[in-house]
N, C-alpha and C positions, 0 to 999 in steps of 0.2 A: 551558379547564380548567387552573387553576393550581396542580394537584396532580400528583404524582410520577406520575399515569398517563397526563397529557396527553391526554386523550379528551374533544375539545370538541363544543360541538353546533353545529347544521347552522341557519343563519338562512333562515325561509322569512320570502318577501315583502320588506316594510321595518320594521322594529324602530327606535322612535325611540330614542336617545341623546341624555342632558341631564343637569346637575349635578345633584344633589338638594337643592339648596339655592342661592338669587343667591352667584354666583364659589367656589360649593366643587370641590375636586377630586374626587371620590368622585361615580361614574355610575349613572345609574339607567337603566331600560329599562322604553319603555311603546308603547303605538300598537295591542295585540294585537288578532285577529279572526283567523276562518275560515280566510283565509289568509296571516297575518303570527304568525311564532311561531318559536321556539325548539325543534329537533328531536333526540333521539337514537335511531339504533336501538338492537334488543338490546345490552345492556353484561351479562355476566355479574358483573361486580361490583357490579350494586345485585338480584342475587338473593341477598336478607340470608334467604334458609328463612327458622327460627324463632330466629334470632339478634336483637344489637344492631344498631339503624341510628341514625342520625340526621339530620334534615332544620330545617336554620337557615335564613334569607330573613332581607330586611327590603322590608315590602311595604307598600301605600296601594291605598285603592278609592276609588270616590265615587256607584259606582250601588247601587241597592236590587233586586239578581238575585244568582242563584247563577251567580258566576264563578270558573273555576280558576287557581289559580296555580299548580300543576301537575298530572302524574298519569301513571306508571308503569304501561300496562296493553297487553295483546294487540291489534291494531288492528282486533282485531274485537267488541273491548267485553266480554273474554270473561276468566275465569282471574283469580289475585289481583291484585290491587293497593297500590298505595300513590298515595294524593293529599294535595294541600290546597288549598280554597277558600275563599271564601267566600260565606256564604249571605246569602237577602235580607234578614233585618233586621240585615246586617252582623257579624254572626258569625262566624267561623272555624270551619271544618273539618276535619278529618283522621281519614285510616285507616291504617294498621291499627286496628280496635278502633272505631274512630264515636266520637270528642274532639272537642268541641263548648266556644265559648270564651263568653261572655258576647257582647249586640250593640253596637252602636253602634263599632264599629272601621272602619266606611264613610264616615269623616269626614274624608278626603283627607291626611290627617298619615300618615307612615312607620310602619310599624310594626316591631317585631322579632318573628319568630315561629320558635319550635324545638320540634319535635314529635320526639319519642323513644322508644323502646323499650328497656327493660332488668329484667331479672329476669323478662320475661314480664308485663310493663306498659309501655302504650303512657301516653305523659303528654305536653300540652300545655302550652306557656309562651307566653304574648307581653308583649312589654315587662318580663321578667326574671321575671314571676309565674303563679304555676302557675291554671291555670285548668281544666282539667282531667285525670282517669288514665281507665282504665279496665285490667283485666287482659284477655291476647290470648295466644293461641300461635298465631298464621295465618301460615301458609307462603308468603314474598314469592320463592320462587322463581317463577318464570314464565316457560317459552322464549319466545322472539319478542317479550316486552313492548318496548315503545319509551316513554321518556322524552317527554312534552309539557310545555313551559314554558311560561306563560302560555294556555295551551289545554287543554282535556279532552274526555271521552266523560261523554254523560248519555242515557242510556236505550238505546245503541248511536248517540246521535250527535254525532258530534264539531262543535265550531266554538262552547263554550259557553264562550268568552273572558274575560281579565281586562280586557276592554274599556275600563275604568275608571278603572285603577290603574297600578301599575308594580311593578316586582321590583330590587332591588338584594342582591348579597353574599349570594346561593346558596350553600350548602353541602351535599353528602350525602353521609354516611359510613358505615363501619359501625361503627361506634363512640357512647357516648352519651355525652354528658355531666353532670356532676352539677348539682345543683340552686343551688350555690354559685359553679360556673364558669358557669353559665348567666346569673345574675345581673351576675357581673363583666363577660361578654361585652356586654353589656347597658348598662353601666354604662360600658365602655372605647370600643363601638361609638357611642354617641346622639353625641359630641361632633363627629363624622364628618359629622352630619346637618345642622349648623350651619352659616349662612352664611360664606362666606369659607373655611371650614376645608381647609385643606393637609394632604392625607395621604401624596402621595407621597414619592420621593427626590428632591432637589432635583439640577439638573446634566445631563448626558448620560449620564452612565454610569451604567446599573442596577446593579452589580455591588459589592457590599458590599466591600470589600478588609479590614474587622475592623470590631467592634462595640466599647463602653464603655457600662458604665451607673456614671453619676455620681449612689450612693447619700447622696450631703449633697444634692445638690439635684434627686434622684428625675426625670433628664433622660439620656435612650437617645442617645449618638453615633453615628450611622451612617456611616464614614468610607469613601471611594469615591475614585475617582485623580483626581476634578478638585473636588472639595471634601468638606464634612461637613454631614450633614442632623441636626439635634437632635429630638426626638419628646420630648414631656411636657405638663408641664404640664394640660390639663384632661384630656388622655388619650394612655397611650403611645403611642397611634395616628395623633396629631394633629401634626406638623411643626410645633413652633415657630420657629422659627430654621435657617439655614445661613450658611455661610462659606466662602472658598476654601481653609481648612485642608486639602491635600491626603495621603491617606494611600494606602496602598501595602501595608503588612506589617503593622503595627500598631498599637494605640491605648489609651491609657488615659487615662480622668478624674478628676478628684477635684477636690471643691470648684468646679469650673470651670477647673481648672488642665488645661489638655490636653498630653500627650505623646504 
């Protein structure tokens, strides 16, 4: 968990790790079954009541079942929930509210999926377009629910796996986003999926020491104490370039002119 609450989940079995693409940096995670998965117990921050949530993935399948890609519920199959699947003629799922997306997304390509609620509307997106709403007011509090990634409950029984597929760049919040930023995310994420594509910080040090963005040629400097990582070009997200430019305190660009 690379959010401000640091509450990660618990790896049952073996979960495979591999690029998402020949030599990209950016990981994906697949191998799931019965008992290889992704665990959380109760977290009271994903009892969103009748509020805003949100739920981002970038996901792939390639069987023709109903497999989850996750699902928030009591471990006795019982009380509300929140999930997402997919169904067999490759469709997409989700609840609150039963958002159902067109099929054929079983075709082993990455997908982006972000299911939301706001105003009392559950709405679904994949690959930046709305594909389904539905109005809801279902109360996602639930004591005891546990968090399954790549696993679900179907009928009361668990082990109905994204067998298939794989999961990359999980999100869930309680917060929703609009229909515009969903797009862009969409739009900033795909170049990520690409062969070769460099997304990290270049160097040893994680540690940002100052940022520049060099608005003549729309390129992010991320300067760190043993050099700088450049992000642009097909997407802010994407590392084009580093150097041993070492920074320390501060940074600015222009033109490509660095100080």
């Amino acid at each position: 968990d690379r959010s401000v609450n640091a509450n990660p989940l618990t790896v049952h079995g073996t979960i495979k790790r591999e690029p998402v693409a020949d030599d990209a940096e950016l990981m994906k995670y697949s191998g799931f079954s019965l008992s290889d998965y992704f665990q959380q117990p109760y977290n009271a921050d994903f009892d969103f009541g009748i509020g805003d949530f949100s739920i981002i993935c970038w996901v792939s399948n390639t069987t023709s079942a109903r497999d989850w890609i996750l699902q928030r519920r009591q471990p006795d199959d019982t009380g509300q929930q929140f999930y997402l699947r997919f169904n067999s003629d490759g469709s997409i799922g989700g609840y609150p509210g039963t958002v159902e997306s067109a099929g054929g997304f079983n075709d082993g390509a990455m997908h982006m999926v972000a299911m939301f609620r706001t105003g009392d509307v559950t709405y679904l997106y994949v690959d930046g377009s709305l594909e389904a709403s539905i109005a809801n007011t279902v109360n996602l509090t639930a004591a005891d629910a546990e968090l399954l990634v790549g696993d679900g409950y179907n009928a009361g029984n668990r082990g109905v796996a994204l067998n298939g597929g794989s999961i990359a760049l999980l999100r869930i919040g309680a917060t929703a986003p609009t229909a515009a930023q969903i797009a862009k995310m969409y739009a900033d994420e795909l170049p990520m999926f690409q062969p070769g594509a460099a997304v990290t910080l270049a160097g040893a040090d994680a540690e940002v020491k100052a940022l520049a963005h060099d608005s003549d040629l729309d390129l992010i400097h991320a300067g760190q104490s043993d050099g700088t990582s450049i992000f642009g070009g097909p997407s802010p997200l994407v590392r084009v370039e580093e150097n041993n430019n070492q920074v320390t305190t501060t940074l600015d660009v222009v033109s490509g002119m660095v100080a």
